[in-house]
N, CA, C and O atoms as a Tripos MOL2 file, in Angstrom:
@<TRIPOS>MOLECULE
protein
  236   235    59     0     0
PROTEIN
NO_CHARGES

@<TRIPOS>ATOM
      1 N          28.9680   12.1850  -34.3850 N.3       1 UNK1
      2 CA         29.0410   13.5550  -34.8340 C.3       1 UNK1
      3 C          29.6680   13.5740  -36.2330 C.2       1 UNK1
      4 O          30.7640   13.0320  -36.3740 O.2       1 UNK1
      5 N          29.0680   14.1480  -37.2720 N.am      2 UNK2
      6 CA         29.4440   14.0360  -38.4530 C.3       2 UNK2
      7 C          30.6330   15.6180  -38.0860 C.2       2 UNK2
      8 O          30.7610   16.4220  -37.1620 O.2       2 UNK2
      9 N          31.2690   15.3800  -39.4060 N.am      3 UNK3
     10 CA         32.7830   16.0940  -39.8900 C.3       3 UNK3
     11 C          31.7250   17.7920  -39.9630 C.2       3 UNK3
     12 O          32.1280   18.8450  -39.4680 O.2       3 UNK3
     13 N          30.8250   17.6790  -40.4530 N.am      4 UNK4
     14 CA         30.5200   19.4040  -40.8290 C.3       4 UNK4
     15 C          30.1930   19.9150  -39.4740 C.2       4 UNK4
     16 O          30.1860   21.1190  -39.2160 O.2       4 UNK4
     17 N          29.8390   18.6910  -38.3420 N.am      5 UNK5
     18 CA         29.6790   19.3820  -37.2620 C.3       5 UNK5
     19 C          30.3210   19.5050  -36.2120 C.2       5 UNK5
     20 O          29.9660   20.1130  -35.2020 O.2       5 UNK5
     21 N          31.6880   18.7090  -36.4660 N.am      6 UNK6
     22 CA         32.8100   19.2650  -35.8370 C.3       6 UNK6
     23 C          33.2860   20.7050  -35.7020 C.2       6 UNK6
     24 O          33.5590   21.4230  -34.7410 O.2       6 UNK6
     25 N          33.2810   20.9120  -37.4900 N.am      7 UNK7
     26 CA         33.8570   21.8470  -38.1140 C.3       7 UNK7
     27 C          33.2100   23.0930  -37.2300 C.2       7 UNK7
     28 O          33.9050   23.8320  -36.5330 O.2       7 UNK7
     29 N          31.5300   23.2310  -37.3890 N.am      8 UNK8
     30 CA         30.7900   24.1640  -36.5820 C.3       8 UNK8
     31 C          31.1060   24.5360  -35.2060 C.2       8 UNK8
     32 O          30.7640   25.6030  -34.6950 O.2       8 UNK8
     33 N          31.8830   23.4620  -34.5320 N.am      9 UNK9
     34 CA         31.7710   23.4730  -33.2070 C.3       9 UNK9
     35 C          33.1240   24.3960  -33.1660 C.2       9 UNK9
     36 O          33.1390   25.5740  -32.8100 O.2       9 UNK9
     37 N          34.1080   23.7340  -33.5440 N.am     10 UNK10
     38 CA         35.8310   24.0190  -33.4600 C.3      10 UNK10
     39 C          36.0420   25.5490  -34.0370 C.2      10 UNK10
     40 O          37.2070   25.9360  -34.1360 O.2      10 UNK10
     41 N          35.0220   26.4000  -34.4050 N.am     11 UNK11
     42 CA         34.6560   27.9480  -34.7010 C.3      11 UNK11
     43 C          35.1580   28.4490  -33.2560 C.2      11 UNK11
     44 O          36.0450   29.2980  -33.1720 O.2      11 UNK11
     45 N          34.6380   27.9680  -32.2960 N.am     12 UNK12
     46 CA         34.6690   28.8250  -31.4080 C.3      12 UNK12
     47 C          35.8940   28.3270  -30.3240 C.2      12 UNK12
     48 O          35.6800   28.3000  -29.1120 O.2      12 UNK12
     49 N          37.3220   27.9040  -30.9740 N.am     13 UNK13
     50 CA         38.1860   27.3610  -30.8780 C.3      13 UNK13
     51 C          39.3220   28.2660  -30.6100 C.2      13 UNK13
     52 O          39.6920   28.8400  -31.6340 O.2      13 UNK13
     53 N          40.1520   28.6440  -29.2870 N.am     14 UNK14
     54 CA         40.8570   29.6590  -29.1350 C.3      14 UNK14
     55 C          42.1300   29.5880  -30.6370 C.2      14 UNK14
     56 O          42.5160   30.5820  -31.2540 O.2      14 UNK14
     57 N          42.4210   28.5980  -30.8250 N.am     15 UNK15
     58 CA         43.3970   28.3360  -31.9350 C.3      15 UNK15
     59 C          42.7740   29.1750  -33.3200 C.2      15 UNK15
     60 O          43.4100   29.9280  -34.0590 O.2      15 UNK15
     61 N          41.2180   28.7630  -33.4230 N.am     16 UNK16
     62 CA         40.9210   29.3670  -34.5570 C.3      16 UNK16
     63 C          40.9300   30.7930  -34.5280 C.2      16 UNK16
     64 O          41.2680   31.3000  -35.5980 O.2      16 UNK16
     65 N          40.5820   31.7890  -33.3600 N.am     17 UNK17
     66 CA         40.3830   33.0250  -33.1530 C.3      17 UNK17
     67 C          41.7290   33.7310  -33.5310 C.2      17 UNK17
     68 O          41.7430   34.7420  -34.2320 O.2      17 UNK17
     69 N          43.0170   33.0620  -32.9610 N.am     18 UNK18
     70 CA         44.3480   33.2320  -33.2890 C.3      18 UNK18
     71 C          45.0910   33.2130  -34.5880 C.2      18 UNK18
     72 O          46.1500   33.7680  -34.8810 O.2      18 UNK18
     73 N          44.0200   32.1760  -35.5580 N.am     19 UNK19
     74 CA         44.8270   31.9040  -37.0050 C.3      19 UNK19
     75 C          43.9050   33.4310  -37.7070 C.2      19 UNK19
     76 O          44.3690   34.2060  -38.5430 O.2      19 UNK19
     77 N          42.4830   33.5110  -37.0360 N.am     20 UNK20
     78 CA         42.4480   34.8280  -37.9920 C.3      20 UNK20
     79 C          42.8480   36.2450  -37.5030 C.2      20 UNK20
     80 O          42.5320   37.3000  -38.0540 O.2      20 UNK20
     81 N          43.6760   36.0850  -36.2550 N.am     21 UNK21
     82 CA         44.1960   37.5140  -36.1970 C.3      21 UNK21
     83 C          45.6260   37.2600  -36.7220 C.2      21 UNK21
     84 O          46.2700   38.2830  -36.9540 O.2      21 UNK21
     85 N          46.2350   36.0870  -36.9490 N.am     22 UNK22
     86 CA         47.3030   35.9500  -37.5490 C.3      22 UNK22
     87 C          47.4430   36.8140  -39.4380 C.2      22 UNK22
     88 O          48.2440   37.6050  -39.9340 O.2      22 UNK22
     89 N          46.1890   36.0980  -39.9570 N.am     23 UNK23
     90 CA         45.8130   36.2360  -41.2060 C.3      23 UNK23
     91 C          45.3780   37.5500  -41.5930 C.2      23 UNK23
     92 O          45.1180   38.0110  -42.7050 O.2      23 UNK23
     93 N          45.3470   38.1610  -40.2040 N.am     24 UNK24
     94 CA         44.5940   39.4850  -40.7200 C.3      24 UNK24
     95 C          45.3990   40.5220  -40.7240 C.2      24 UNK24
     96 O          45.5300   41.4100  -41.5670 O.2      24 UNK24
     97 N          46.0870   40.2920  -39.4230 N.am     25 UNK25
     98 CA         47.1960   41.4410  -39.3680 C.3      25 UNK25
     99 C          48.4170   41.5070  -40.7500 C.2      25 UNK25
    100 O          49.1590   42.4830  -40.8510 O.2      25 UNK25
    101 N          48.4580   40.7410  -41.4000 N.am     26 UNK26
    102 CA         49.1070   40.7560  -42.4880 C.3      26 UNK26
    103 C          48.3300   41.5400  -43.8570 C.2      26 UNK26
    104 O          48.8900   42.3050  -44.6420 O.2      26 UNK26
    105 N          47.1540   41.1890  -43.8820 N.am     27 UNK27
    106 CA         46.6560   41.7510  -44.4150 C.3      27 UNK27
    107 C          45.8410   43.5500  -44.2340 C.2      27 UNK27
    108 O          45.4580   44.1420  -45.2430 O.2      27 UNK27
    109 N          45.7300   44.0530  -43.0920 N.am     28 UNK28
    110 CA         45.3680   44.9880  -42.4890 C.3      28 UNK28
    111 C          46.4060   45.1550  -41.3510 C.2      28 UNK28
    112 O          46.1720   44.6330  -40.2610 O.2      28 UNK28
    113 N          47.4250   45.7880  -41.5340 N.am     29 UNK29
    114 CA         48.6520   46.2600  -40.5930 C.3      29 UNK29
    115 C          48.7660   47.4520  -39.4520 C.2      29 UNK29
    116 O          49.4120   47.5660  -38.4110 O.2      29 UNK29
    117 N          47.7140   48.3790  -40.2400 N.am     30 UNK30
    118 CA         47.4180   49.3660  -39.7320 C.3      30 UNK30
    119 C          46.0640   49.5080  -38.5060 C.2      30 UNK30
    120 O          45.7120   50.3730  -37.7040 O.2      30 UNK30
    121 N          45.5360   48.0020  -38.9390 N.am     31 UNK31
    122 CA         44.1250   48.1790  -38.0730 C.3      31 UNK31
    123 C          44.1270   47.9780  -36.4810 C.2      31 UNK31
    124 O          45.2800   47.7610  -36.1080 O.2      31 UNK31
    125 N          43.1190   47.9790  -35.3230 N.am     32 UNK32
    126 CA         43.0650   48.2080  -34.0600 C.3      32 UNK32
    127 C          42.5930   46.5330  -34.2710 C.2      32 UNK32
    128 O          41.8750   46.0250  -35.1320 O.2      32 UNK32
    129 N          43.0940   46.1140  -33.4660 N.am     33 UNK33
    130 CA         42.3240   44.6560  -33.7020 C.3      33 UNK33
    131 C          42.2750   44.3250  -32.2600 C.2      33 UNK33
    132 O          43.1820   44.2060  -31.4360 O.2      33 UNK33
    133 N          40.1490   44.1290  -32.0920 N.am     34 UNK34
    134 CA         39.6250   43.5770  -30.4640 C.3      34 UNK34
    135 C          39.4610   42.5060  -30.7760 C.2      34 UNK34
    136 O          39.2480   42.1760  -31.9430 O.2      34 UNK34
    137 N          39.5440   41.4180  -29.4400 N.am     35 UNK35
    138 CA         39.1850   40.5270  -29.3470 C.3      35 UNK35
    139 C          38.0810   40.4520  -28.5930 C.2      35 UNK35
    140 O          38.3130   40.9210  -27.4790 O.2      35 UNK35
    141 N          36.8980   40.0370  -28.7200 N.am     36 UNK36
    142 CA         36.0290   39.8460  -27.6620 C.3      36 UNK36
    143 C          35.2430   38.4750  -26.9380 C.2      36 UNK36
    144 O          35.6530   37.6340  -27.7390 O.2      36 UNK36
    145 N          34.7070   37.9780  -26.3260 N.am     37 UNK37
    146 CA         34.1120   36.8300  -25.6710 C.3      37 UNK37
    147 C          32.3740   37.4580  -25.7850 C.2      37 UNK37
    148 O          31.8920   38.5740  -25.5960 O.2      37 UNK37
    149 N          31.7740   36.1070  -26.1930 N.am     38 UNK38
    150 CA         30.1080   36.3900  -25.7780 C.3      38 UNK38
    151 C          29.9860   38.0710  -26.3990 C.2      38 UNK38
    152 O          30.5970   38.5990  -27.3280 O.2      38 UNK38
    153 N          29.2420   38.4670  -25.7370 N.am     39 UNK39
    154 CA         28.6180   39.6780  -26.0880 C.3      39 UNK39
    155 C          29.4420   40.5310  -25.8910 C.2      39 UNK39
    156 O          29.0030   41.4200  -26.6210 O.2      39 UNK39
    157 N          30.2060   40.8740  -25.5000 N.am     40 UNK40
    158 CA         30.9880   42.0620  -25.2970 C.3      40 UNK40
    159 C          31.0860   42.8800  -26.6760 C.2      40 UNK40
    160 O          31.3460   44.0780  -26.5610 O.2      40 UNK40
    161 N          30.9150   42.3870  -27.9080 N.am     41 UNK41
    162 CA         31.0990   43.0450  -28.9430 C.3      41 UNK41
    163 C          29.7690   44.5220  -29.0860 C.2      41 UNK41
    164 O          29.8360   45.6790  -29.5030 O.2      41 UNK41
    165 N          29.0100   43.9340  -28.6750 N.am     42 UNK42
    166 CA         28.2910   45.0110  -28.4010 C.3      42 UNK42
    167 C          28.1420   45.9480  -27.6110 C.2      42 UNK42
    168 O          27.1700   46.7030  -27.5670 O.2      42 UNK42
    169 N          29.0640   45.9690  -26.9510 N.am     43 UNK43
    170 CA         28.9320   46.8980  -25.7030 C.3      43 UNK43
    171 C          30.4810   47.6350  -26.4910 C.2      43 UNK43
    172 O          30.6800   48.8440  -26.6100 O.2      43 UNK43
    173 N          30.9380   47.0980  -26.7120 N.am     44 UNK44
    174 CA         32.5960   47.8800  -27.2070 C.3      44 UNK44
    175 C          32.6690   48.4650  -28.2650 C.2      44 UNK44
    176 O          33.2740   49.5370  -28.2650 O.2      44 UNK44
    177 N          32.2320   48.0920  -29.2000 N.am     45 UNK45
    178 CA         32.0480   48.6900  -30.3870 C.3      45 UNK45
    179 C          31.5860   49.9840  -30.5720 C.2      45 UNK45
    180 O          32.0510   50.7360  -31.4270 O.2      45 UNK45
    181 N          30.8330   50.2300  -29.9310 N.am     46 UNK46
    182 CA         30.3270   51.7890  -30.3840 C.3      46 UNK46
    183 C          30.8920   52.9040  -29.6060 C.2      46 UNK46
    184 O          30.6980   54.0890  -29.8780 O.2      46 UNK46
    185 N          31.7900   52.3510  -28.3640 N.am     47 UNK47
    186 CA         32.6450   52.9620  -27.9300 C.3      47 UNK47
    187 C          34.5310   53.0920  -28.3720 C.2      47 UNK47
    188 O          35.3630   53.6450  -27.6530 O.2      47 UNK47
    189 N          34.8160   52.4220  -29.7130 N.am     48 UNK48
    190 CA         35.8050   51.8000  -30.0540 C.3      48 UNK48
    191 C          35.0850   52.8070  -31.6850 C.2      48 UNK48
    192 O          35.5950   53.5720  -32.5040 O.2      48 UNK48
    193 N          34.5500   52.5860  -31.6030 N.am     49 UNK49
    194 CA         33.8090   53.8370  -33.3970 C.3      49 UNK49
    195 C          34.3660   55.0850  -32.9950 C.2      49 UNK49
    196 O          34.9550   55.5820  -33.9550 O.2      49 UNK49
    197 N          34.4390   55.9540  -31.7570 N.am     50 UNK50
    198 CA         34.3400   56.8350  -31.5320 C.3      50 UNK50
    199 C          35.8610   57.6410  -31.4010 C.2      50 UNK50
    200 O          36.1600   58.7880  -31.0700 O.2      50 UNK50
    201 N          36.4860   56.7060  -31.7360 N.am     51 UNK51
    202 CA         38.0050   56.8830  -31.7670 C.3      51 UNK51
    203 C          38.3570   56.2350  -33.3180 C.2      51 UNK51
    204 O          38.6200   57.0840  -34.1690 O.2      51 UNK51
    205 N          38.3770   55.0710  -33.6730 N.am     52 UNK52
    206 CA         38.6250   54.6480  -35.0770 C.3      52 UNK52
    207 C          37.3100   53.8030  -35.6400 C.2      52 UNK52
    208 O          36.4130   53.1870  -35.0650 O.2      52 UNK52
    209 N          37.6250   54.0720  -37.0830 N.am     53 UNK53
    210 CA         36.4450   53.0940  -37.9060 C.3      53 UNK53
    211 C          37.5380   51.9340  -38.5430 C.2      53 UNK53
    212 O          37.1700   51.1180  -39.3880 O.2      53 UNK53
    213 N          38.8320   51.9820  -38.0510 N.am     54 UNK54
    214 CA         40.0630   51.1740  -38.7400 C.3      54 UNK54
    215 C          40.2600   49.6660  -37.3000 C.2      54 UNK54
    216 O          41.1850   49.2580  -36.5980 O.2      54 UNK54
    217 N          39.3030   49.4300  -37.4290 N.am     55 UNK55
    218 CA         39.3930   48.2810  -36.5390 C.3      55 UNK55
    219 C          39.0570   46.7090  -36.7300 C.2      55 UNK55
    220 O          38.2720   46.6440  -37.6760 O.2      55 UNK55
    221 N          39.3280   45.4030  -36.2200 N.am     56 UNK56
    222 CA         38.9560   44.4080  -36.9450 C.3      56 UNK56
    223 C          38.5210   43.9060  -35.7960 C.2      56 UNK56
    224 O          39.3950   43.6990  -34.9550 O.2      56 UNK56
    225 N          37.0580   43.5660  -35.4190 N.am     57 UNK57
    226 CA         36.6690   42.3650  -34.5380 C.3      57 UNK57
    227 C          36.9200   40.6310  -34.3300 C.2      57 UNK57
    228 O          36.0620   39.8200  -34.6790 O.2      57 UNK57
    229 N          37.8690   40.3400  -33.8810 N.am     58 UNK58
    230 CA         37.9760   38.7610  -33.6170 C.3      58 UNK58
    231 C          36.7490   38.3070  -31.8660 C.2      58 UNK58
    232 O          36.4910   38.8370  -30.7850 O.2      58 UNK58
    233 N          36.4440   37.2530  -32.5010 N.am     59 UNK59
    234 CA         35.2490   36.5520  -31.8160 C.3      59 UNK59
    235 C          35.6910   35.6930  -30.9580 C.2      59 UNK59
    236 O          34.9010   35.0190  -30.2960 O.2      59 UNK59
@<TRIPOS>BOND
     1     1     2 1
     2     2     3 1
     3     3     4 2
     4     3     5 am
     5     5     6 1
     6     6     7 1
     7     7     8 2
     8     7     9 am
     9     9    10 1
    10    10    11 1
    11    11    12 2
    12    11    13 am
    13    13    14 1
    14    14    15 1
    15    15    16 2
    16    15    17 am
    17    17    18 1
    18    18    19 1
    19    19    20 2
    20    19    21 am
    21    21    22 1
    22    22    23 1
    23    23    24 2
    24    23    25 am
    25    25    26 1
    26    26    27 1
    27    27    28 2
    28    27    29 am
    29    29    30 1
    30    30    31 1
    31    31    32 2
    32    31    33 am
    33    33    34 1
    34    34    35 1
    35    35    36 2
    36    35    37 am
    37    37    38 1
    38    38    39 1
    39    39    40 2
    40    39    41 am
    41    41    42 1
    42    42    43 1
    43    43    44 2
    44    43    45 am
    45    45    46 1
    46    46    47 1
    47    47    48 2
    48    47    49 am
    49    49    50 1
    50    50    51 1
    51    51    52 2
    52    51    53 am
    53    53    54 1
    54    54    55 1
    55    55    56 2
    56    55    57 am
    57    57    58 1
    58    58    59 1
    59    59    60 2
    60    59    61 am
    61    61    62 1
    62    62    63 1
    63    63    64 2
    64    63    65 am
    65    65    66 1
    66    66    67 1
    67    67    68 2
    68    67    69 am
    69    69    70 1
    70    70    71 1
    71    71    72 2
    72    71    73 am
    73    73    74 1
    74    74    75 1
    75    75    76 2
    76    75    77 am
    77    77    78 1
    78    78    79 1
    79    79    80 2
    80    79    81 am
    81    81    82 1
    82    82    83 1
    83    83    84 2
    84    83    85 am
    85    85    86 1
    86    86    87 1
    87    87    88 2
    88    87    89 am
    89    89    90 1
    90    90    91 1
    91    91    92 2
    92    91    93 am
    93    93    94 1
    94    94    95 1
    95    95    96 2
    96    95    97 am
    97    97    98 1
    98    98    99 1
    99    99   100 2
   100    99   101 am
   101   101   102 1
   102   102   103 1
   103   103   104 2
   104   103   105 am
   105   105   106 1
   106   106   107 1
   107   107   108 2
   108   107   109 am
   109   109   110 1
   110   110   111 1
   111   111   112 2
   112   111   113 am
   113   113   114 1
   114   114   115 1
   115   115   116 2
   116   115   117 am
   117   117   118 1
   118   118   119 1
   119   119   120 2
   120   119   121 am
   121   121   122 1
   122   122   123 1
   123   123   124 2
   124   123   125 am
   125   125   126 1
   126   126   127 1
   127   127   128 2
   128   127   129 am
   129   129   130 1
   130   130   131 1
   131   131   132 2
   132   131   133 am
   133   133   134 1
   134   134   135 1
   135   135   136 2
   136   135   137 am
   137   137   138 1
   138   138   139 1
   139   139   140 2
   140   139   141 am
   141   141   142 1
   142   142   143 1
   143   143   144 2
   144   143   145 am
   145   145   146 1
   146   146   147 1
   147   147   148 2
   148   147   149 am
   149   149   150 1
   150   150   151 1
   151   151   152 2
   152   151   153 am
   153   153   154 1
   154   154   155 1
   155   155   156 2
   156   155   157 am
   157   157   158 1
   158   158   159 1
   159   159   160 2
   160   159   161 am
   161   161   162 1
   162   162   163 1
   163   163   164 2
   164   163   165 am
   165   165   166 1
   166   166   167 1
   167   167   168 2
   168   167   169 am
   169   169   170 1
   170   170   171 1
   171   171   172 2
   172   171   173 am
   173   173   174 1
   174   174   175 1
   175   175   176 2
   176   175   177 am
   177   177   178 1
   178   178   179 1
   179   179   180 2
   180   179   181 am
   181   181   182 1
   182   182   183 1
   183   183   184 2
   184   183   185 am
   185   185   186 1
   186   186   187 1
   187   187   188 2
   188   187   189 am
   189   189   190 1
   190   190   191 1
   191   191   192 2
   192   191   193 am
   193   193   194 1
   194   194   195 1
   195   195   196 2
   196   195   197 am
   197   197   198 1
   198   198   199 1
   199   199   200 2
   200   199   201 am
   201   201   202 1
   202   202   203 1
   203   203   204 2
   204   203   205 am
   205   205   206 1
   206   206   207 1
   207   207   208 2
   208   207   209 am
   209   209   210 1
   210   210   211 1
   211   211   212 2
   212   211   213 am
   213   213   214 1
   214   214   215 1
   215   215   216 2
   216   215   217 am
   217   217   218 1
   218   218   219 1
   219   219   220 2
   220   219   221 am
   221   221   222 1
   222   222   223 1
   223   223   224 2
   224   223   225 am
   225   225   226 1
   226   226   227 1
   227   227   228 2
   228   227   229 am
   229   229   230 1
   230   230   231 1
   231   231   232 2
   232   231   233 am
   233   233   234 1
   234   234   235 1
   235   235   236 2
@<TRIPOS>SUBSTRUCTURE
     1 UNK1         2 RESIDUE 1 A UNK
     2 UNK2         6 RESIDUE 1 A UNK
     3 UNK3        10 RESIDUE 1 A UNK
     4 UNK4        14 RESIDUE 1 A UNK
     5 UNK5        18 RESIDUE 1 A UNK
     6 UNK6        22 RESIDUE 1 A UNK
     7 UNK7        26 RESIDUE 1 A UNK
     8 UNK8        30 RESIDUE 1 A UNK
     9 UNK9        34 RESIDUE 1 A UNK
    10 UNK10       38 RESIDUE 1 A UNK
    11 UNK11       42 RESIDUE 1 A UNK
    12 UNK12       46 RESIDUE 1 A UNK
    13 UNK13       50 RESIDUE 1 A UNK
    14 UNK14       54 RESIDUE 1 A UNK
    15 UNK15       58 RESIDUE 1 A UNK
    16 UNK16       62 RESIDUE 1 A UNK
    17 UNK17       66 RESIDUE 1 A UNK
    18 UNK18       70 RESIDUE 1 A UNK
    19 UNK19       74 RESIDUE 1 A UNK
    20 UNK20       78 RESIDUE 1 A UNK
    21 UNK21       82 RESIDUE 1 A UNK
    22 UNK22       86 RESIDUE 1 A UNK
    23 UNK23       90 RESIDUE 1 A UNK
    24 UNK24       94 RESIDUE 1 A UNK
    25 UNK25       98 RESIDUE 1 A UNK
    26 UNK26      102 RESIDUE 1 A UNK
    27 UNK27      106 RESIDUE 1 A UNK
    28 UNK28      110 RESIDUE 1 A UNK
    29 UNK29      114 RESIDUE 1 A UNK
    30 UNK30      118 RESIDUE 1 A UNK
    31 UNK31      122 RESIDUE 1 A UNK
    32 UNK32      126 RESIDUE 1 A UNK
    33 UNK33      130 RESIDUE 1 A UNK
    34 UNK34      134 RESIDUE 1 A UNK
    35 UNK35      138 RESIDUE 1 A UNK
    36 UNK36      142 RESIDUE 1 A UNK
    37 UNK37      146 RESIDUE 1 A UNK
    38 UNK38      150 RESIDUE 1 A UNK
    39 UNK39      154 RESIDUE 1 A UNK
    40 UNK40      158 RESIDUE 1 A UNK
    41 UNK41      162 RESIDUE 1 A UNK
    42 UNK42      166 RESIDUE 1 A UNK
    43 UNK43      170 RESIDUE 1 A UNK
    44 UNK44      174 RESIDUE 1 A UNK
    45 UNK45      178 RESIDUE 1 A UNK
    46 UNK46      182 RESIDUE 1 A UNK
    47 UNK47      186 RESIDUE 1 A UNK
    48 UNK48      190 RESIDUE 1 A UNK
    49 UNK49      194 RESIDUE 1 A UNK
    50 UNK50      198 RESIDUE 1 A UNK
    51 UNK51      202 RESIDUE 1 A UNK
    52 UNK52      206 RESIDUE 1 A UNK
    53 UNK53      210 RESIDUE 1 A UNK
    54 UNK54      214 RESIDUE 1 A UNK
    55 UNK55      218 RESIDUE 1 A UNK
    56 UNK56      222 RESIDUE 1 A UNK
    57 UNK57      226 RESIDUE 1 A UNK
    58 UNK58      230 RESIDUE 1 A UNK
    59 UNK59      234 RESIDUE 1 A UNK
């Protein structure tokens, strides 16, 4: 397995999901921040619009 396809894999890495809500909440303090698994982003989202557009999706 080459290095770029580590890299691809380790995306979907609970550690990585964590460094960008780390990174984000610093940067966006005020925002609703979901986490979701698989598809769920689609099913939540348009019910999560309907209350704020100030929200950040982690994957």
């Amino acid at each position: 397995m080459t290095y770029l396809e580590q890299l691809r894999k380790s995306k979907s890495k609970p550690q990585v999901a964590y460094q960008e809500f780390a990174l984000s909440t610093r940067k966006n303090p005020e925002h609703l921040f979901c986490f979701f698994e698989g598809k769920d982003n689609a099913y939540y989202v348009s019910r999560i619009k309907r209350f704020t557009e100030s929200y950040y999706p982690v994957k």
